[in-house]
PAKOLDO-896927 format. One record per residue: residue in three letters; x, y, z of N, C-alpha, C, O, CB in turn; residue number from 1. Coordinates in pm, 1 decimal. Atoms other than C-alpha are relative to their C-alpha. Glycine has a CB too. Example, Ala and Ser with C-alpha at 12.3 -4.5 7.8 and 13.67 -1.06 7.14 Angstrom:
// PAKOLDO-896927
residuo:nu:nv:nw:cau:cav:caw:cu:cv:cw:ou:ov:ow:cbu:cbv:cbw:num
ala:89.0:-119.0:0.0:1230.0:-450.0:780.0:90.0:120.0:0.0:193.6:118.1:66.5:-99.2:2.7:124.6:1
ser:-82.0:-119.0:-6.0:1367.0:-106.0:714.0:-77.0:109.0:73.0:-26.1:219.8:89.9:41.4:46.2:-141.5:2
//
This chain:
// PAKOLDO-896927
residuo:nu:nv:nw:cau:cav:caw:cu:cv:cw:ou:ov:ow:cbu:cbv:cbw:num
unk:68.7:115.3:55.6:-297.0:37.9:3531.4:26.4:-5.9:-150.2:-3.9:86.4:-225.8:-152.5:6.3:29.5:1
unk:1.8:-20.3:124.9:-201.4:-86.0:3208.9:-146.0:-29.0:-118.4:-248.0:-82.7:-75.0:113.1:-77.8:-24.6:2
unk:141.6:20.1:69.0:-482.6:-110.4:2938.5:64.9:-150.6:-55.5:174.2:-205.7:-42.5:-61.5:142.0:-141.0:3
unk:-15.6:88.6:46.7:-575.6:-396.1:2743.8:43.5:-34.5:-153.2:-0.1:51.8:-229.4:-84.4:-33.7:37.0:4
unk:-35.5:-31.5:85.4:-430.2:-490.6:2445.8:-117.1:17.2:-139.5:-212.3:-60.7:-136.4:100.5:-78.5:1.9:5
unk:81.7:-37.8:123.5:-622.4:-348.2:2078.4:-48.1:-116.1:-48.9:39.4:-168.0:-118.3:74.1:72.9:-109.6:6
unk:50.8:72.5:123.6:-839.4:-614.9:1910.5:-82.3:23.9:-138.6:-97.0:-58.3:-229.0:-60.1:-72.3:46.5:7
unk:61.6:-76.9:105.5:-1031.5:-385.4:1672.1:6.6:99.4:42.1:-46.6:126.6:149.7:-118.6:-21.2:-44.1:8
unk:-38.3:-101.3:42.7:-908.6:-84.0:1589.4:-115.7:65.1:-54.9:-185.8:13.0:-141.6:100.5:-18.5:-77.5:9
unk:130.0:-57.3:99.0:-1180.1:179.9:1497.7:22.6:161.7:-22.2:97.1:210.6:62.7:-172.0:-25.0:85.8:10
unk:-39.0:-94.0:71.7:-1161.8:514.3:1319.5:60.3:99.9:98.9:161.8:160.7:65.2:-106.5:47.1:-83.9:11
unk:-106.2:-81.8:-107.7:-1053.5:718.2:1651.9:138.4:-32.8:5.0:230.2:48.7:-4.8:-37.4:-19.5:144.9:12
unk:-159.2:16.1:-17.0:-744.1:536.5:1690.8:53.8:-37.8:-144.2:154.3:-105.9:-123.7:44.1:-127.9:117.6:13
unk:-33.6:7.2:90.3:-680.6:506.4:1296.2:46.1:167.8:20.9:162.6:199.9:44.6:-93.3:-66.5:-97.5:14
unk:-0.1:-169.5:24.2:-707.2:907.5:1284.4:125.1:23.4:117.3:217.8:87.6:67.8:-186.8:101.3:46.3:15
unk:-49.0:-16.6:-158.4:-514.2:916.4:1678.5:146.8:27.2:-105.0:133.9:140.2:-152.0:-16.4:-171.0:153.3:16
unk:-126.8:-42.7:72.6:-155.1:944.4:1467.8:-7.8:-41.1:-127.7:-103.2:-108.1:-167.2:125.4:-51.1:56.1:17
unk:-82.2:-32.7:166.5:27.9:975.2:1089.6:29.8:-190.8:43.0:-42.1:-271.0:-16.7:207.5:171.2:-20.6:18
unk:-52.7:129.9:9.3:193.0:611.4:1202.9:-143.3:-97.5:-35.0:-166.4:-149.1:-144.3:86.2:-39.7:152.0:19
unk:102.3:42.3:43.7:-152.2:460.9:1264.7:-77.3:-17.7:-156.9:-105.6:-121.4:-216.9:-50.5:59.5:68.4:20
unk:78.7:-66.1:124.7:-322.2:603.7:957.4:139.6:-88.7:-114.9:101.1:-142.5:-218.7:-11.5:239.7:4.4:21
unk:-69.2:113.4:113.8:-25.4:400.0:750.4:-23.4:-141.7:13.0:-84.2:-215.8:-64.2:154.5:1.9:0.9:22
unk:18.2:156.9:-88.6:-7.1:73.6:966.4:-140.1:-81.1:-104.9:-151.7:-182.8:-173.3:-72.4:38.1:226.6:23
unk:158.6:73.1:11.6:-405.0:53.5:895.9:-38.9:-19.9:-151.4:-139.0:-80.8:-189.3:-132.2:106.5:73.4:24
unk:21.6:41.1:115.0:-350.1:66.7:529.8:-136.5:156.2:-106.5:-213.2:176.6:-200.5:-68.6:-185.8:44.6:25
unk:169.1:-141.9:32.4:-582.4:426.5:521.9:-115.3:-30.2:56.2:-219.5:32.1:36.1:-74.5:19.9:-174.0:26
unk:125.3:47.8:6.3:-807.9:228.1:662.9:-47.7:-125.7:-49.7:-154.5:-164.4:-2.2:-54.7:75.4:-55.3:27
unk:53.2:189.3:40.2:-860.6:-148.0:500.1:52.8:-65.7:99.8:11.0:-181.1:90.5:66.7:-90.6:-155.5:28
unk:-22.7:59.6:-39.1:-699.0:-260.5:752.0:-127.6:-2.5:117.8:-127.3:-111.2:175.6:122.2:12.2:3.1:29
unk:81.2:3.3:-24.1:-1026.9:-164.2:948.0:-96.2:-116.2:34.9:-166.4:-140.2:133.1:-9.7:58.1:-58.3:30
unk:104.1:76.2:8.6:-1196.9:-439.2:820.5:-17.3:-78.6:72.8:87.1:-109.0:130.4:-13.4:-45.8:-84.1:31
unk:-4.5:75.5:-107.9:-1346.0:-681.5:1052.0:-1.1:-153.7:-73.7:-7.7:-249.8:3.0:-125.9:39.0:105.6:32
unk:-19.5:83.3:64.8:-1323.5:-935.7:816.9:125.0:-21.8:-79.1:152.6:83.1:-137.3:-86.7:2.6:-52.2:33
unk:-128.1:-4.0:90.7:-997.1:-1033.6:625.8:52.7:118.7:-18.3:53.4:172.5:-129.0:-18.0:-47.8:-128.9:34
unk:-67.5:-143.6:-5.1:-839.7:-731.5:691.6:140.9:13.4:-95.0:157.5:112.7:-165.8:42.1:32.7:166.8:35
unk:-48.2:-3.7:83.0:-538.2:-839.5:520.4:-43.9:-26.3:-178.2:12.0:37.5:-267.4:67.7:-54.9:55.6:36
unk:68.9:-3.3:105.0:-716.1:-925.3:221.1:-51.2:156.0:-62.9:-2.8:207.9:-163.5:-105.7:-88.6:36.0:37
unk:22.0:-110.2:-17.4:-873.4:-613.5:241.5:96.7:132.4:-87.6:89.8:213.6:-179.8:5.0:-7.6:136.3:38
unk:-97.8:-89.0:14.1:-581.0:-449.5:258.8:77.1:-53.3:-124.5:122.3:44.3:-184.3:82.9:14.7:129.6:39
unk:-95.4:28.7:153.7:-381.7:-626.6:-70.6:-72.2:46.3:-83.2:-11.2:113.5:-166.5:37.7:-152.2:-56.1:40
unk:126.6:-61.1:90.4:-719.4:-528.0:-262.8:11.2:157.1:-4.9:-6.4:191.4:-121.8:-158.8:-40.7:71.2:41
unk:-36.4:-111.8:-50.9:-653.4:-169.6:-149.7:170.4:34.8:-74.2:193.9:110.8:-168.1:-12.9:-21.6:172.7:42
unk:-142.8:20.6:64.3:-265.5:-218.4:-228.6:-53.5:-8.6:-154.9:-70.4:104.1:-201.5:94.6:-155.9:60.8:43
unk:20.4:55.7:153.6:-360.3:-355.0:-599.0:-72.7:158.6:-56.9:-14.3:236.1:-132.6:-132.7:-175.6:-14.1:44
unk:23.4:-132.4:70.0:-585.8:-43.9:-671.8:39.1:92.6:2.3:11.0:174.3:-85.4:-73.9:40.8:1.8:45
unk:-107.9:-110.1:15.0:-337.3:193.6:-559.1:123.7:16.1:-78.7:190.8:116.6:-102.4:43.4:15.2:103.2:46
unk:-134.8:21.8:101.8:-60.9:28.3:-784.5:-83.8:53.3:-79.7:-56.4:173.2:-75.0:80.2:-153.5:-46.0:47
unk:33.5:-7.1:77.1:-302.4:67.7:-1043.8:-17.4:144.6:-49.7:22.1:191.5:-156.5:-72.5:-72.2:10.7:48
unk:-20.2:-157.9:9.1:-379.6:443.1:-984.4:114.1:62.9:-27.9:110.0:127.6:-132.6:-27.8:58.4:107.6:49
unk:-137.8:-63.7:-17.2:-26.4:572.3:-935.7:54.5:-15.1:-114.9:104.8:71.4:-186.7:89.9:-53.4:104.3:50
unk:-82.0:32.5:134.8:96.5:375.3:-1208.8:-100.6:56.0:-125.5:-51.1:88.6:-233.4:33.1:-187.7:-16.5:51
unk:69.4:-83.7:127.3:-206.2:522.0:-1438.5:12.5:150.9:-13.3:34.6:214.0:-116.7:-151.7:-19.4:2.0:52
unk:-25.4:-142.3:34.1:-190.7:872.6:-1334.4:141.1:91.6:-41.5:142.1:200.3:-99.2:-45.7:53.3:106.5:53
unk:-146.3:-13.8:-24.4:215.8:897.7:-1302.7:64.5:-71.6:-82.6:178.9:-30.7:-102.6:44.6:-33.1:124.9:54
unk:-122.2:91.3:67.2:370.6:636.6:-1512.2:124.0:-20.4:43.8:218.0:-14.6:-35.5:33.7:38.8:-113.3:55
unk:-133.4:14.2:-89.9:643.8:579.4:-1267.2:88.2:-72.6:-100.7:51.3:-171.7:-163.7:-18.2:-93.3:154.8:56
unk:-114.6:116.5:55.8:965.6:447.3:-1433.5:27.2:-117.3:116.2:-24.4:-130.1:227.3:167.4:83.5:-34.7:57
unk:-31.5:115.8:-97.4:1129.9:129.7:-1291.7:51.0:90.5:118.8:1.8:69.4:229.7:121.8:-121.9:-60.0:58
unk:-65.7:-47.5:-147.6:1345.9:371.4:-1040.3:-63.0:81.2:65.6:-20.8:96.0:180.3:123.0:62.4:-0.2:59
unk:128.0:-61.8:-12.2:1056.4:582.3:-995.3:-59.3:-130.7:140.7:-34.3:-101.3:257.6:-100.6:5.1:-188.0:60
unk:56.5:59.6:-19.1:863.9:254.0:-867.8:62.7:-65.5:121.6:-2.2:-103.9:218.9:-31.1:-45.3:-98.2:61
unk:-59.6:39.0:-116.9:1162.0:136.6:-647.4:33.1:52.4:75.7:93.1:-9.0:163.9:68.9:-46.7:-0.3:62
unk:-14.7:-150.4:-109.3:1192.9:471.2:-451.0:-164.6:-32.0:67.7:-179.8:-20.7:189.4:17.6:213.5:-116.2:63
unk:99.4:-5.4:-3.8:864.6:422.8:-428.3:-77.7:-92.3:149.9:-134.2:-76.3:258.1:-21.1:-32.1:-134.8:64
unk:-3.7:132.9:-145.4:854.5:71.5:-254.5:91.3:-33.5:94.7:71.5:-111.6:187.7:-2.2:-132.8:-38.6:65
unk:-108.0:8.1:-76.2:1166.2:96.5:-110.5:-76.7:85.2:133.0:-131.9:33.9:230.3:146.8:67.1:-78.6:66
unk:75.5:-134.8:-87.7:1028.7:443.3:83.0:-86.1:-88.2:22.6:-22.5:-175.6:81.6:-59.3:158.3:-68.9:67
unk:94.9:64.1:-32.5:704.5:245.6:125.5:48.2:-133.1:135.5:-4.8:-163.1:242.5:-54.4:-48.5:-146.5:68
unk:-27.9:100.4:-121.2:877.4:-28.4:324.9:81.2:35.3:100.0:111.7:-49.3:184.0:55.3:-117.1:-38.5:69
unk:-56.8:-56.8:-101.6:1065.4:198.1:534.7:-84.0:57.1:115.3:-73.3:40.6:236.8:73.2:89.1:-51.4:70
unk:110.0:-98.4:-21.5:789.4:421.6:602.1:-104.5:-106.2:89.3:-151.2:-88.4:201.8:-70.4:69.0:-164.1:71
unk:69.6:112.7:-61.8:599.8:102.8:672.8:19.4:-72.2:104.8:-74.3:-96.6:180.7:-7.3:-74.5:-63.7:72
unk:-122.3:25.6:-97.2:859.5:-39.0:895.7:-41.8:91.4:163.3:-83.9:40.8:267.3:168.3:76.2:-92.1:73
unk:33.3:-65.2:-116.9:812.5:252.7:1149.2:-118.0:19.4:21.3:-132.9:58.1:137.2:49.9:102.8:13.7:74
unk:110.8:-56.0:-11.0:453.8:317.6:1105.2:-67.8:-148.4:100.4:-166.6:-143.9:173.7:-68.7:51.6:-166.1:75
unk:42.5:89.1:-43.8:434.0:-44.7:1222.3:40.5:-25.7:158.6:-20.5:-98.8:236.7:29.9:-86.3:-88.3:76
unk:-45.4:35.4:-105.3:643.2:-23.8:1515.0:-44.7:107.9:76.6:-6.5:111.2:193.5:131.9:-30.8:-1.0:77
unk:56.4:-104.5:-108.6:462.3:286.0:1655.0:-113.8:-33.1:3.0:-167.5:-0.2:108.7:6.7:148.2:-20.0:78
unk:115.7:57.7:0.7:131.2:113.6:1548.2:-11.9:-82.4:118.5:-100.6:-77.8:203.8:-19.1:-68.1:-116.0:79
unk:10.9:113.2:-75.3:235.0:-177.0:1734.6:29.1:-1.9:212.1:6.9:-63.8:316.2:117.0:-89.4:-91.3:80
unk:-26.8:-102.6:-183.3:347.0:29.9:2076.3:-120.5:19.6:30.1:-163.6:-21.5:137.8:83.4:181.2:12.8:81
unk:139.0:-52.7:-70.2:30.2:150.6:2112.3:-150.3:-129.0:6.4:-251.2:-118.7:76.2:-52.4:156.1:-114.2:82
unk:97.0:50.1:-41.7:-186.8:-125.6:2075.7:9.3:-96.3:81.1:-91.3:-142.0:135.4:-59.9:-24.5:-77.4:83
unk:-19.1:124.5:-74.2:-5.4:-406.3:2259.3:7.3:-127.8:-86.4:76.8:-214.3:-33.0:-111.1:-14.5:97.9:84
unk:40.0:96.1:92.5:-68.5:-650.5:2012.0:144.5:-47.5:-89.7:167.5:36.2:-177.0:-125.6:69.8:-95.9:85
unk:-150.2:-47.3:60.3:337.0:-775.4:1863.7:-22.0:-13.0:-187.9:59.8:43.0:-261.0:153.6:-138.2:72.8:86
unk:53.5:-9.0:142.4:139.9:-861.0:1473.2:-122.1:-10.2:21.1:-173.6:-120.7:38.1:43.0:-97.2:-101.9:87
unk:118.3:3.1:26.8:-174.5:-753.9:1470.6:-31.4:-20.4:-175.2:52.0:15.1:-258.5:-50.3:125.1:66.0:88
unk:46.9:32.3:109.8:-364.9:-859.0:1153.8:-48.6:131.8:-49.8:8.9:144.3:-158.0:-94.1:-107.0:9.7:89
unk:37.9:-117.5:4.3:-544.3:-478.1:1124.2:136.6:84.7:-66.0:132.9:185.9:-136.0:-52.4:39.0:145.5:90
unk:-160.0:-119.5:76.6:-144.7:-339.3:1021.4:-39.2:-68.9:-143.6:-62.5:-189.6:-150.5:242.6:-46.2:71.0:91
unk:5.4:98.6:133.8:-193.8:-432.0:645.7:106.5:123.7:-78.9:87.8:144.2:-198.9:-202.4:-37.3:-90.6:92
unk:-56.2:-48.9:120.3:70.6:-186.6:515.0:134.7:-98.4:-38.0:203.4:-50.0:-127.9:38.9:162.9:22.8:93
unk:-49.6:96.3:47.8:289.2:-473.4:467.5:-58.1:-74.0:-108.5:1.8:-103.0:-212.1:19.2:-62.2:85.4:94
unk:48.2:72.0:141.1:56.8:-650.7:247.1:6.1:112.1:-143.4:60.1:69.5:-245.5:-183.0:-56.3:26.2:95
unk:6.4:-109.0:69.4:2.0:-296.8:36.1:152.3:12.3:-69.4:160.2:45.7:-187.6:-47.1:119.3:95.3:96
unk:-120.2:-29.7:21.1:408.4:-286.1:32.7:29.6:-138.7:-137.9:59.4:-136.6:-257.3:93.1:-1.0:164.8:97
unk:-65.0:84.1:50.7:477.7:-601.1:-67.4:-76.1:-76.4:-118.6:-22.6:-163.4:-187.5:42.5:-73.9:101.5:98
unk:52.2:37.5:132.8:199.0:-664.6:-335.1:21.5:85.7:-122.8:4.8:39.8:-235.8:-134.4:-13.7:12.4:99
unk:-57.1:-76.8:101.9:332.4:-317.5:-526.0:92.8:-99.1:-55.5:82.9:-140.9:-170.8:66.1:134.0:46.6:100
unk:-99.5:60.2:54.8:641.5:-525.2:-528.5:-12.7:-83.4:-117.8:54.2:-77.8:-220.9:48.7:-61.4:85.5:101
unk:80.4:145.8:109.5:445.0:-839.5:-723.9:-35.8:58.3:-107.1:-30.8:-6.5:-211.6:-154.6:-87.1:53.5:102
unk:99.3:-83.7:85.1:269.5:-575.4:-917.6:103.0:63.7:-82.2:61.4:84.9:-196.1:-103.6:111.7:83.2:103
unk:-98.1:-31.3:81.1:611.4:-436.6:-1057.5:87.7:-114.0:-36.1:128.1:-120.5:-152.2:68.7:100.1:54.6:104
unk:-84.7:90.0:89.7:809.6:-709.0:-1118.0:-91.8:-75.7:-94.8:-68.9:-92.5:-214.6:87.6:-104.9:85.9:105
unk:66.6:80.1:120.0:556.4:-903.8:-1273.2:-78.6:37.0:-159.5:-111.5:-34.9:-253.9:-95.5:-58.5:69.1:106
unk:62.8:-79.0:113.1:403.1:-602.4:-1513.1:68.3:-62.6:-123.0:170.1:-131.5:-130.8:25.4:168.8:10.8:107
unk:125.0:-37.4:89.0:287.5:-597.4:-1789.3:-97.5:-195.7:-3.5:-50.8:-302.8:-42.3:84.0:79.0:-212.4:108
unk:98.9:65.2:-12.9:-9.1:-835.7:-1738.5:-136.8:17.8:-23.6:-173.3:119.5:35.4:10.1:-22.8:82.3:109
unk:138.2:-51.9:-23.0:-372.2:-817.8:-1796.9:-80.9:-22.3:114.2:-6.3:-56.6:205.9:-72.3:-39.7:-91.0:110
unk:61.3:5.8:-129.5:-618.5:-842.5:-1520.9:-39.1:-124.6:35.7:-58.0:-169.0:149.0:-106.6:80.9:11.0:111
unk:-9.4:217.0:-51.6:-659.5:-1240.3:-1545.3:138.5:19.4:99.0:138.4:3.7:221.1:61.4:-170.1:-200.4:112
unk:-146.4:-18.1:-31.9:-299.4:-1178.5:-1467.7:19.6:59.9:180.0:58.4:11.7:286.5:64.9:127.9:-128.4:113
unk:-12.4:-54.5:-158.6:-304.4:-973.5:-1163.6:-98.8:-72.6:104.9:-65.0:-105.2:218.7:-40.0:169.2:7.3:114
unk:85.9:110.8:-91.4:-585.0:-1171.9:-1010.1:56.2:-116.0:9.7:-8.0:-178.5:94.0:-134.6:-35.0:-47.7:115
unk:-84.3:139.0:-2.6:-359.2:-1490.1:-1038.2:88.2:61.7:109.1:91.5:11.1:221.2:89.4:-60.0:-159.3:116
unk:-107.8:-12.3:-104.2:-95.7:-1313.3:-854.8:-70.7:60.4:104.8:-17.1:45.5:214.6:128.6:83.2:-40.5:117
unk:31.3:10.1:-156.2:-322.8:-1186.8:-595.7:-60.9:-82.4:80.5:-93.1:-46.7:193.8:-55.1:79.4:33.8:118
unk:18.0:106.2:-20.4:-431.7:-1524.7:-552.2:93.6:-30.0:47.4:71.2:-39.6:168.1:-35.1:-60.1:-75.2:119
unk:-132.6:90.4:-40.5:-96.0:-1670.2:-488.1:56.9:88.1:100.2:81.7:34.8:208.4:118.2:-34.9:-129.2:120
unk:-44.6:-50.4:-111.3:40.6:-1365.7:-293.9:-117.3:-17.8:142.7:-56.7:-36.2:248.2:35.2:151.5:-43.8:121
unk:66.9:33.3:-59.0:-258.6:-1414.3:-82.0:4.5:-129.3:77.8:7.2:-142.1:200.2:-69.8:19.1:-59.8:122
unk:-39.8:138.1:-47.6:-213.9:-1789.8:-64.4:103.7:27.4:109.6:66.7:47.7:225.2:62.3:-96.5:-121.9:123
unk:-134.4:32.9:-24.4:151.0:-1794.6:35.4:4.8:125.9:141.5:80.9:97.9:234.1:118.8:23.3:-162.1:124
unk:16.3:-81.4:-135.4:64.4:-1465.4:321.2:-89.2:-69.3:68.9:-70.7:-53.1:189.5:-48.3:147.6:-9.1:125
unk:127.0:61.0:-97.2:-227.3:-1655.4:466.8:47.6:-160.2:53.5:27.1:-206.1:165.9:-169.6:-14.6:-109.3:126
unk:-12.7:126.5:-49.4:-112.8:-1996.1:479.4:132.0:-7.5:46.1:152.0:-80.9:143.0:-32.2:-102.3:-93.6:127
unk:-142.0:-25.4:-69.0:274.0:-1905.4:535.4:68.2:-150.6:-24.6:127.7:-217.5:60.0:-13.1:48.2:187.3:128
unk:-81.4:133.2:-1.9:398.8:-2222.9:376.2:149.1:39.3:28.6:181.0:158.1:26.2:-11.8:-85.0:-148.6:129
unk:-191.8:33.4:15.9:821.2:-2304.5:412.9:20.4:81.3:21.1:-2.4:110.3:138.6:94.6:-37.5:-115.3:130
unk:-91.6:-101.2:-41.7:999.3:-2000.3:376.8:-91.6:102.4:44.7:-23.8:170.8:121.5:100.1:48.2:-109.1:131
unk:76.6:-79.3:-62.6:690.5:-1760.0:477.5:30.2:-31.6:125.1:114.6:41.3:177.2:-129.2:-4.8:-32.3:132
unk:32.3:89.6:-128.6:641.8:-1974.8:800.9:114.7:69.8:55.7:92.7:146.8:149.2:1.0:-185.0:-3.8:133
unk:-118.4:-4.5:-37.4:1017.9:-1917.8:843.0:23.6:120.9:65.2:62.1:131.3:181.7:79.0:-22.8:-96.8:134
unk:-30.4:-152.0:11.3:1045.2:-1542.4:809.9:-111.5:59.7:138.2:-77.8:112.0:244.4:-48.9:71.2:-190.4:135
unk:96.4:-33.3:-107.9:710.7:-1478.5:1009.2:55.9:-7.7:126.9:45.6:98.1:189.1:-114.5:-83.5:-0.8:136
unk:-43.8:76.9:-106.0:890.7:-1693.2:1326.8:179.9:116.5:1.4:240.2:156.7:101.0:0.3:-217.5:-51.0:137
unk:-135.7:-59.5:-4.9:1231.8:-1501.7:1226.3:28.9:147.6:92.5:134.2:189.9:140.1:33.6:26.3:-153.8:138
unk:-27.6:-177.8:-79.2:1166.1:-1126.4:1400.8:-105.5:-11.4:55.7:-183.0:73.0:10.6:9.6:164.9:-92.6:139
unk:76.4:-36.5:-71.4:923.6:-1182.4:1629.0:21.6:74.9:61.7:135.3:112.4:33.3:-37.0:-56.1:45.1:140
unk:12.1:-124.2:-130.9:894.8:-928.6:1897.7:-44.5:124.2:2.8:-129.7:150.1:-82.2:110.0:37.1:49.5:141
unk:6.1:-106.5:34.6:885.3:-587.8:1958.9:80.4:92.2:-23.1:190.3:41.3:-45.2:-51.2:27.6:45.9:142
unk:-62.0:-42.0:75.5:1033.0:-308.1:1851.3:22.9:31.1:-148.9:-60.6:12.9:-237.5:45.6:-36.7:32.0:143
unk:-95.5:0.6:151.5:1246.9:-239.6:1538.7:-18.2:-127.9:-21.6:-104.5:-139.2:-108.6:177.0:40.7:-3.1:144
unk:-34.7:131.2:8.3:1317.0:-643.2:1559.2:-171.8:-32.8:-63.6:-208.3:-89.3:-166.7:65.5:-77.9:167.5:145
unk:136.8:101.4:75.3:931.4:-715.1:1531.0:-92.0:105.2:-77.4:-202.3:72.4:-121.1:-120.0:-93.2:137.3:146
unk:53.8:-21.2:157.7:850.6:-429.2:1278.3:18.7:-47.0:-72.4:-68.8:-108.1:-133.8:11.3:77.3:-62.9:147
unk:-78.7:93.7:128.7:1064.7:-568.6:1044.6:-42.5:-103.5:-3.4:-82.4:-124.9:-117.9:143.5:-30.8:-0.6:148
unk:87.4:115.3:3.3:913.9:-895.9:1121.7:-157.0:19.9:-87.8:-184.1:-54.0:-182.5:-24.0:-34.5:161.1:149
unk:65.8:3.7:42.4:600.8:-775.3:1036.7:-4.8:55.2:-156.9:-110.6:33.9:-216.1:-51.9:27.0:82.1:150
unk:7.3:-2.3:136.2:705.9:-640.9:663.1:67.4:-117.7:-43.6:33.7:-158.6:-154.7:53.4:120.2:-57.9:151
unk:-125.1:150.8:29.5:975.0:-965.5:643.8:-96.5:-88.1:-102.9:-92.2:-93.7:-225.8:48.1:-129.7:187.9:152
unk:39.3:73.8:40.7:746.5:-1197.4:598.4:-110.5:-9.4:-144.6:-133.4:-101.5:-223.0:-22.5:-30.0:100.4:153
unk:75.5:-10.5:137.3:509.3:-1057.9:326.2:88.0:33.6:-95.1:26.4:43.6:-201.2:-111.5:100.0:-6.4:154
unk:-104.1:-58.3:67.2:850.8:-936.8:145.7:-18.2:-179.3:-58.2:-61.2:-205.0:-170.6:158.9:87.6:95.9:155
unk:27.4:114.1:55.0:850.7:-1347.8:142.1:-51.8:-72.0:-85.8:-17.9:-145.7:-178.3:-21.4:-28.8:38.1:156
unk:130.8:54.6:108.3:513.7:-1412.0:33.3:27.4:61.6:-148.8:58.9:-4.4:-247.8:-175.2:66.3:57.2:157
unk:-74.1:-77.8:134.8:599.2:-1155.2:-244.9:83.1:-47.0:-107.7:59.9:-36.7:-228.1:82.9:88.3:39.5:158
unk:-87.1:48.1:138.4:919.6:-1330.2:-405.6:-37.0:-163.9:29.5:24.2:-240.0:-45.4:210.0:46.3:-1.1:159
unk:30.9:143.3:67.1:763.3:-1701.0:-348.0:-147.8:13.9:-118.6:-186.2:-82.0:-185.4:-42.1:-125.3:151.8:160
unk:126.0:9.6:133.7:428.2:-1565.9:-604.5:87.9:77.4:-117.8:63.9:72.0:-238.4:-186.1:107.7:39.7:161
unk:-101.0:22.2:156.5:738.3:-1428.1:-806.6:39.3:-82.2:-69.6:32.2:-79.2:-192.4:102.0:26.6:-8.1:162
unk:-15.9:82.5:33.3:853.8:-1702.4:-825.4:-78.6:-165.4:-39.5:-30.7:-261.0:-100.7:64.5:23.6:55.6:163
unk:63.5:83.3:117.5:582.5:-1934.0:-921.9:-53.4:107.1:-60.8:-173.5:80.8:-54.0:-110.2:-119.3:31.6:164
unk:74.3:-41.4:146.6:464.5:-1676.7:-1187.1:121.6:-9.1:-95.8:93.3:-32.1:-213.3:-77.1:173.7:-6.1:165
unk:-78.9:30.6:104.4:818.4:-1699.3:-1350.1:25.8:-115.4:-51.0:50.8:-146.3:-167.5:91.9:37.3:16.8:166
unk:1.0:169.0:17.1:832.4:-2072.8:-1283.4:-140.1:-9.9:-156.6:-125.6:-82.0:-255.4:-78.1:-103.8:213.0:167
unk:155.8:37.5:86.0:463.4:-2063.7:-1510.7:47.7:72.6:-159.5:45.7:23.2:-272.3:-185.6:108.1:92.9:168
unk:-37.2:-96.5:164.9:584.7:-1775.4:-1792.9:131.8:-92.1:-47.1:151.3:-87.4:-168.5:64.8:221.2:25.8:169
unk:-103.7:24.4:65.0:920.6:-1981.0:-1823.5:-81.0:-160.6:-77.8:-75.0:-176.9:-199.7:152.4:-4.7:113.8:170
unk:48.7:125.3:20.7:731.9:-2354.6:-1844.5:-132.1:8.6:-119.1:-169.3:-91.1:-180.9:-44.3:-57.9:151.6:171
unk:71.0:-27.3:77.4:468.2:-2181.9:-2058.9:-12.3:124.4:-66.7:-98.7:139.8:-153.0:-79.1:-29.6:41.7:172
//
């Protein structure tokens, strides 16, 4: 008999494997509310730590997220084996991955600053305008094919709030 597929995830099967325990974001992805949200909020104060206690250089920072979206990649596709589910909303280490990204290219900012861009990366993951929409629809499935799907598309969201914050710093 097969089971049914995961709709909330709760601290047994976060703890249950190493893949899980990434997928879930440590845990924000938990939340029963905006879980991705959650989870970019989570992402944002871990850039902030790492980069305060460590001072990562730039290649430092791209080992960093690079590894992070690899790491993320599989943690998602063994996440996603086990619960049935081909994007569950509860995986948030995609959002975590891909808001470091926002969070390094766009440095040095003050905290008006980073709240703008987690506004817009937020926007542009939640509502999935144009090329989000695109990417999301691009690797569905399972597998390899629909891990990658599930970091793809926030990789998206990522360089369209790059790109309106450079569009804004160049126009102003």
């Amino acid at each position: 008999m097969t089971q049914p597929p995961l709709t909330q995830p709760d601290t047994r099967f976060l703890f249950a494997r190493l893949s899980h325990l990434i997928a879930l974001g440590f845990g924000s992805g938990l939340s029963r509310r905006a879980p991705g949200t959650v989870g970019t909020l989570w992402g944002w104060a871990l850039f902030l730590i790492i980069d305060a206690l460590f001072q990562p250089t730039d290649w430092a920072w791209a080992a960093l997220i690079g590894g992070g979206l690899l790491v993320g990649w599989w943690a998602s596709v063994a996440t996603v084996r086990r619960c049935g589910i081909a994007d569950p909303g509860y995986i948030v280490i995609d959002e975590i991955v891909a808001f470091w990204l926002v969070l390094w290219l766009a440095m040095p900012m003050g905290l008006m600053g980073q709240a703008v861009a987690f506004g817009l990366f937020r926007f542009f993951d939640a509502a999935k305008p144009g090329p989000v929409a695109w990417a999301d629809q691009a690797f569905k499935g399972d597998g390899w094919r629909g891990g990658w799907g599930i970091m793809f598309d926030d990789l998206v969201a990522a360089f369209c709030t790059l790109l309106v914050i450079a569009l804004w710093r160049f126009w102003w």
